[in-house]
LUMTI-516058 format. One record per residue (C-alpha): residue number from 1; residue in one letter; x, y, z. Coordinates in Angstrom, 2 decimals, decimal comma. Layout:
<nodes>
(NUM "A" (X Y Z)),
...
</nodes>
This chain:
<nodes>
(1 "X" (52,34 -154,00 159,05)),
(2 "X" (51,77 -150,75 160,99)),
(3 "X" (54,51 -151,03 163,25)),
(4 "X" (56,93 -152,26 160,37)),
(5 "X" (56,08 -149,03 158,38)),
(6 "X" (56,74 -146,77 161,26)),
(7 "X" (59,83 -148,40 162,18)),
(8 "X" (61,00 -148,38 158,29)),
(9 "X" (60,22 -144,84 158,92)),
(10 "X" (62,07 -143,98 162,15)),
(11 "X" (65,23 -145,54 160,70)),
(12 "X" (64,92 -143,39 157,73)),
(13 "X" (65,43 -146,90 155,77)),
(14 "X" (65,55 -145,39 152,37)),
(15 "X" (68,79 -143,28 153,25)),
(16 "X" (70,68 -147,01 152,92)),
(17 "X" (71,99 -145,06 149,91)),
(18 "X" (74,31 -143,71 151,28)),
(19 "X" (76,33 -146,06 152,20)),
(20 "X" (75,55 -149,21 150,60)),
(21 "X" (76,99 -147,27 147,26)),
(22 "X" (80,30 -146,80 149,27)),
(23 "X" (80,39 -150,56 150,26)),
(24 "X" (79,79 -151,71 146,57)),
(25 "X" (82,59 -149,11 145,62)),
(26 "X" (84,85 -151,04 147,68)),
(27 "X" (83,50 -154,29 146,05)),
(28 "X" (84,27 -153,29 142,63)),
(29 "X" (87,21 -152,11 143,00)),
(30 "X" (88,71 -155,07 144,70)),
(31 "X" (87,04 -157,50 142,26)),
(32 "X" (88,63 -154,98 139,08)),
(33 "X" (84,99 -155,83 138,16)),
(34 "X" (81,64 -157,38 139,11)),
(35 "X" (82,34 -160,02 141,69)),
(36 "X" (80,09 -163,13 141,87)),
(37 "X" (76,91 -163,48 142,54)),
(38 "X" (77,22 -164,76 146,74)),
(39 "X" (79,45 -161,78 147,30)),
(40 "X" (77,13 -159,17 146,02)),
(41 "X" (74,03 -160,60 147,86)),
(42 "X" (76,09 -161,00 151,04)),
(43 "X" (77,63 -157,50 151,10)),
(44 "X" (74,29 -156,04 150,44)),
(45 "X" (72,09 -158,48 153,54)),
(46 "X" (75,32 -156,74 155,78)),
(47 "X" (75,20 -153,36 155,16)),
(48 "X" (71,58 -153,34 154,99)),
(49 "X" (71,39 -155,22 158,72)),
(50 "X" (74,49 -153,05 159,90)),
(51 "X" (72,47 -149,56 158,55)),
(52 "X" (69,27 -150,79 160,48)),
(53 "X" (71,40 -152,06 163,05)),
(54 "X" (72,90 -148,64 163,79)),
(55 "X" (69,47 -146,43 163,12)),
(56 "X" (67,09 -148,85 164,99)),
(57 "X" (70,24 -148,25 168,50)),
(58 "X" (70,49 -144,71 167,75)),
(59 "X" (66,47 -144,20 168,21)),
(60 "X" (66,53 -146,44 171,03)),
(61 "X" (69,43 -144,78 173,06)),
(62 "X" (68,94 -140,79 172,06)),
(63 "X" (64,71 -141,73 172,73)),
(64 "X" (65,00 -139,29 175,83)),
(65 "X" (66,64 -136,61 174,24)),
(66 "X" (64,83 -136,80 170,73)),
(67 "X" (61,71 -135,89 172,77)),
(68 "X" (63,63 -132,88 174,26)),
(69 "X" (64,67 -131,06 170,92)),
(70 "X" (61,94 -130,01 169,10)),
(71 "X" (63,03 -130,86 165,56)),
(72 "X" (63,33 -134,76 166,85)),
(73 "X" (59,94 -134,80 168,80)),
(74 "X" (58,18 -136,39 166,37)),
(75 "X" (60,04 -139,43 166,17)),
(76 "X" (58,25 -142,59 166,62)),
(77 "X" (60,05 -143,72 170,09)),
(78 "X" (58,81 -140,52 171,78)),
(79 "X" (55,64 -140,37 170,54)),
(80 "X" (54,94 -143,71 171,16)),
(81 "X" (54,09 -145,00 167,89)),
(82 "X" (56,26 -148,14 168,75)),
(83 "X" (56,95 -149,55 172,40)),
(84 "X" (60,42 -149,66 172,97)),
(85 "X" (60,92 -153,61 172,84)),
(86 "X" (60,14 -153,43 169,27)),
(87 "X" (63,23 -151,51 168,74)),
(88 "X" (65,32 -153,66 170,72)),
(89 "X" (63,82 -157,29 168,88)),
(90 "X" (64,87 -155,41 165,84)),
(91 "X" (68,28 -154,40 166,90)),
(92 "X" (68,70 -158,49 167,96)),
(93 "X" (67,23 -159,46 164,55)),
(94 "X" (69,43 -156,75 162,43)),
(95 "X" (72,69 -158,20 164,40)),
(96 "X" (72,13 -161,61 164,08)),
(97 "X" (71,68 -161,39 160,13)),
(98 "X" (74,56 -159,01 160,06)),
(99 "X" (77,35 -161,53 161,26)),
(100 "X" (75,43 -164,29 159,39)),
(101 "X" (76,49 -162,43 156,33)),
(102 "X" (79,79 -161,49 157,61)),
(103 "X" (79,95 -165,68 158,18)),
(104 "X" (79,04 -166,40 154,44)),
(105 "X" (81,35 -163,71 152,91)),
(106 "X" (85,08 -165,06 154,29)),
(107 "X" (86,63 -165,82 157,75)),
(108 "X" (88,74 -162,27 157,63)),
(109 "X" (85,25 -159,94 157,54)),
(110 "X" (83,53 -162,27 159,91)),
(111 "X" (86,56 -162,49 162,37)),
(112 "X" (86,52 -158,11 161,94)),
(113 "X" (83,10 -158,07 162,14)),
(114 "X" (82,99 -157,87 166,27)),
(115 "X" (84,97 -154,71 165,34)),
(116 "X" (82,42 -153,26 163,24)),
(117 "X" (79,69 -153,82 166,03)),
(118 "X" (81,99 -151,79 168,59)),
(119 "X" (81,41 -148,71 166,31)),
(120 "X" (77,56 -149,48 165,23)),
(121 "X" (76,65 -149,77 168,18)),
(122 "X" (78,61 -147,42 170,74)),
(123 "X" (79,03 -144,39 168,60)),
(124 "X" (75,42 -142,88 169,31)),
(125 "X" (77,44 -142,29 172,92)),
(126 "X" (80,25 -140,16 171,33)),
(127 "X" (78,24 -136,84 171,41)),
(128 "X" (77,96 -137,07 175,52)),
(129 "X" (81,66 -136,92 175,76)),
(130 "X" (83,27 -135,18 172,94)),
(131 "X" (82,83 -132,96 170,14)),
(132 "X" (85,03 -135,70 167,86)),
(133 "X" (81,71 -137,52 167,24)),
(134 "X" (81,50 -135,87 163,58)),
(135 "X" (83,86 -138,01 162,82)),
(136 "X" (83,40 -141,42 164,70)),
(137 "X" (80,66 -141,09 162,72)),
(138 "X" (81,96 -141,06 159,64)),
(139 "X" (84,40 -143,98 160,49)),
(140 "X" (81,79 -146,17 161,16)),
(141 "X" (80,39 -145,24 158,05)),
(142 "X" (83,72 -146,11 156,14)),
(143 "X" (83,44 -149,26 157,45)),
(144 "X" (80,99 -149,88 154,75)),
(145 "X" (83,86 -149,20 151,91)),
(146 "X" (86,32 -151,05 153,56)),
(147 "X" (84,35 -153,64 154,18)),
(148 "X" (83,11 -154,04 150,44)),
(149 "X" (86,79 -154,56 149,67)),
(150 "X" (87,26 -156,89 152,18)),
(151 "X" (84,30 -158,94 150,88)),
(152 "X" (86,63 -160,01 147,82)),
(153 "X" (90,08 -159,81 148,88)),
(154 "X" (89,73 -161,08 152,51)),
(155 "X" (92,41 -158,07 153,67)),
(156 "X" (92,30 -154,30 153,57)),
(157 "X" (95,16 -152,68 151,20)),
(158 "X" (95,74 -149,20 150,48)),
(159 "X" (93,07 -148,52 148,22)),
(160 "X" (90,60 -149,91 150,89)),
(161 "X" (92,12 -147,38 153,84)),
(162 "X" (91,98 -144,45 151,12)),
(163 "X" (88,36 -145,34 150,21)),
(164 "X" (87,49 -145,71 154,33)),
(165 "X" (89,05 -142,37 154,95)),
(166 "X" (87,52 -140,59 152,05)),
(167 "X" (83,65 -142,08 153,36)),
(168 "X" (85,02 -141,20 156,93)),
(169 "X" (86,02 -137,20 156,14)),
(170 "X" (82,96 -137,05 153,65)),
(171 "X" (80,17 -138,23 156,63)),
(172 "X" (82,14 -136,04 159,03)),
(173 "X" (81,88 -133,22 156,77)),
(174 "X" (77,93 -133,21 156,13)),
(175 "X" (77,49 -133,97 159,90)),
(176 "X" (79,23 -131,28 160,98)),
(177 "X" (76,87 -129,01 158,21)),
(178 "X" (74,04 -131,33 159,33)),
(179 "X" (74,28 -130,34 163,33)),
(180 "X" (74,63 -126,81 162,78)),
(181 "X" (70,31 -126,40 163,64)),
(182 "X" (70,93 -128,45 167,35)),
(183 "X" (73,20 -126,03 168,24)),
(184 "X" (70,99 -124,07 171,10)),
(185 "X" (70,12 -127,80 172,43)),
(186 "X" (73,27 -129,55 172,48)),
(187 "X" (74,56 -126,57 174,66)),
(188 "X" (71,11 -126,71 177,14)),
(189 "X" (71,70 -130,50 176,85)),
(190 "X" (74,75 -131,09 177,91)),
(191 "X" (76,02 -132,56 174,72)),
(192 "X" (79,03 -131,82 172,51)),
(193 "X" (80,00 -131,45 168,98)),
(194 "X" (81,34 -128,66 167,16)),
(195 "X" (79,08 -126,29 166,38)),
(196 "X" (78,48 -125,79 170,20)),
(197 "X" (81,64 -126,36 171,05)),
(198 "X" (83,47 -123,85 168,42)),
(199 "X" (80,35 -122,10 166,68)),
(200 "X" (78,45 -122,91 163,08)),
(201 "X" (81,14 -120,92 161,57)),
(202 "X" (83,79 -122,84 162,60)),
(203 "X" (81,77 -126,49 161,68)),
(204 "X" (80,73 -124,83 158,59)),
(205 "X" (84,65 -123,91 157,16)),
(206 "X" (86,00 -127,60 158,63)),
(207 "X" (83,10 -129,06 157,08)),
(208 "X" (84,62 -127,38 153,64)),
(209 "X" (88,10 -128,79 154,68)),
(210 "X" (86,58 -132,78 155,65)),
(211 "X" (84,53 -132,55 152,02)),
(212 "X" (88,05 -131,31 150,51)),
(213 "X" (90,03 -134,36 151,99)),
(214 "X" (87,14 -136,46 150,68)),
(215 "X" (87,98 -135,54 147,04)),
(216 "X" (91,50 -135,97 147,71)),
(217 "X" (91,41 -139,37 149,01)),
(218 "X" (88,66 -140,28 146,11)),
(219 "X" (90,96 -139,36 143,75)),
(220 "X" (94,04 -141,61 145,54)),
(221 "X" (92,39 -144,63 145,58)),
(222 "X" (91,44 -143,99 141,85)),
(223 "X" (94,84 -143,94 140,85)),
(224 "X" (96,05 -146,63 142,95)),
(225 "X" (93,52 -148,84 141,09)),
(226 "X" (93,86 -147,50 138,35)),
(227 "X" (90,62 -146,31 137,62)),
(228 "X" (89,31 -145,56 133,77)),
(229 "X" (87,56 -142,34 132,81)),
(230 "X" (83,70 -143,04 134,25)),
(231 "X" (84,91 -142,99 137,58)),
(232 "X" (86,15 -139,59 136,80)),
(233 "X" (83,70 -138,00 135,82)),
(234 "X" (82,11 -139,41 138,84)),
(235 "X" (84,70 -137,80 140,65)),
(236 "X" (84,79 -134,13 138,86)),
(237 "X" (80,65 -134,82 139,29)),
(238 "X" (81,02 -135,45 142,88)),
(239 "X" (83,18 -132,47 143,62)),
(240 "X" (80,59 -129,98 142,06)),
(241 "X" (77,92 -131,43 144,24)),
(242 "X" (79,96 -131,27 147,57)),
(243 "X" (81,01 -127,36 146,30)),
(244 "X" (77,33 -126,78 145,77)),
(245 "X" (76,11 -128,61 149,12)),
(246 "X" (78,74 -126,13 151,00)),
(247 "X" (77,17 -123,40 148,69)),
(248 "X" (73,66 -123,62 150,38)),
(249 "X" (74,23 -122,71 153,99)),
(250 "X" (76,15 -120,64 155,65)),
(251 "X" (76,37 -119,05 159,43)),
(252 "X" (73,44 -117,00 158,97)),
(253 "X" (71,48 -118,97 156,68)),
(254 "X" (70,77 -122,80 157,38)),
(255 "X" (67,41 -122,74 155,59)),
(256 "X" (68,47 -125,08 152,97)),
(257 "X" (70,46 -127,86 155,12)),
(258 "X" (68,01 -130,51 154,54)),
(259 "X" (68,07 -130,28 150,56)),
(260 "X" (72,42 -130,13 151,05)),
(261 "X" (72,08 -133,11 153,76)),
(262 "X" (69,75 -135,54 152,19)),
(263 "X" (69,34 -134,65 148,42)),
(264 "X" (72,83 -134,07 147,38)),
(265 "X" (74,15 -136,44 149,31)),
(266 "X" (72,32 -139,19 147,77)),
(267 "X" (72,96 -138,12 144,44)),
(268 "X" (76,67 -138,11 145,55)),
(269 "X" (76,52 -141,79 146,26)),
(270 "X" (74,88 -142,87 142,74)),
(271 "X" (76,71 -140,94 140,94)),
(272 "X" (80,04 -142,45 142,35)),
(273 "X" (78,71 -145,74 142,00)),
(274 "X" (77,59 -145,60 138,58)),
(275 "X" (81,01 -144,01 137,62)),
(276 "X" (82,71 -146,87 139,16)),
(277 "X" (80,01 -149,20 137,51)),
(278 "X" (81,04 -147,99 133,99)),
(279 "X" (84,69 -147,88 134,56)),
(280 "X" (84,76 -151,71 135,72)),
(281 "X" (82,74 -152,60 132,98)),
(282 "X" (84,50 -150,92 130,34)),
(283 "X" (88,01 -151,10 131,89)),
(284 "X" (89,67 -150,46 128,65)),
(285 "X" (87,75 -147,29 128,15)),
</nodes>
């Protein structure tokens, strides 16, 4: 039970919520309502497995480097709190349960599914090549949205690509905010994104551009499903936070990145969901 708690732990297993929202957006909106029982239980086992999937790899492969920046130290890999074959049983486990799931939801997600791995699992490598990772990954995260849509319509339409690229820009966005404190050891390190690249000004006024886009495409795959008034108050709700979460840091001042990283951003995922919960369920409203 030790070694399950400290791997829940290292995955940072309680942040599934912010993306399994996205997914059930998706969901919802392709259903025009609450879709049966199988495909809610089947979309949540897959993003669940694909989330601890993805976290469970990313320890694993960054292990060396987490133990060379100070603010990842602590981590369970290089501390040795968990030998590293732990890690890999549960990246085996996680994958196995996630195309089981991709199997019972319809032959379209499972044959994309192989598609889905690509990105879950190779996009911890992105940051040793090129400062573009930002947003592979947020594309892997929009996989989650675009998935949820699949789920019930076994194809991805226009509403699906807007929701994918809205997750996409949105993750991008916050990462860029997010690596803004790595900056001094991605440059000793070797490793690239934008801040080192182009300075934490520059990832700091795209990030306010990607979170811009976000709204944009939010509000496009509203209208193109035609979306009744809770979903936009989630919306107007949503762009408030993402104004606020720019509000908090700036160039000289990153004290507050954790409270705009993982607070805000979670309450930007319920909030959207439980708009787009209402509006389903009262579709005349």
């Amino acid at each position: 039970m030790k070694r399950f708690r400290v791997f829940l732990e290292m995955i940072k297993f309680e942040h599934t919520v912010f993306a399994l929202p996205f997914a059930f957006l998706g969901m919802m909106m392709a259903a025009e309502g609450i879709p049966g029982f199988g495909v809610v239980l089947w979309v949540t086992v897959a993003m669940v497995a694909a989330r601890t999937l993805a976290m469970a790899a990313n320890r694993l492969v960054d292990s060396k480097l987490d133990a060379r920046n100070p603010r990842t130290a602590d981590r369970a890999l290089p501390k040795g709190l968990l030998e590293p074959w732990v890690v890999v049983l549960a990246c085996v486990v996680s994958l196995v349960v996630f195309e089981f799931a991709a199997w019972r939801l319809n032959p379209f997600v499972f044959a994309l599914s192989p598609f889905a791995l690509v990105f879950l699992l190779g996009y911890h490598y992105t940051k040793r090549f090129t400062w573009t990772c930002h947003w592979v990954l947020g594309f892997t995260d929009g996989i989650a949205a675009a998935g949820g849509w699949a789920a019930v319509r076994g194809s991805l339409d226009l509403p699906a690509l807007a929701l994918w690229f809205a997750v996409t820009v949105w993750i991008a966005g916050f990462d860029l905010i997010y690596s803004c404190q790595d900056v001094d050891v991605d440059r000793r390190d070797g490793l690239y994104s934008v801040p080192s690249r182009f300075g934490v000004g520059v990832a700091l006024g795209l990030a306010k551009i990607q979170h811009a886009l976000a709204v944009a495409a939010l509000i496009a795959a509203g209208v193109m499903t035609n979306m009744t008034w809770p979903y936009w108050i989630g919306v107007a709700a949503t762009t408030v936070l993402i104004i606020y979460e720019n509000s908090v840091v700036s160039e000289h001042d990153l004290s507050r990145l954790d409270f705009a990283f993982f607070n805000v951003n979670g309450y930007i995922s319920l909030i959207l969901f439980a708009g787009t919960l209402c509006a389903v369920l009262l579709p005349n409203g």
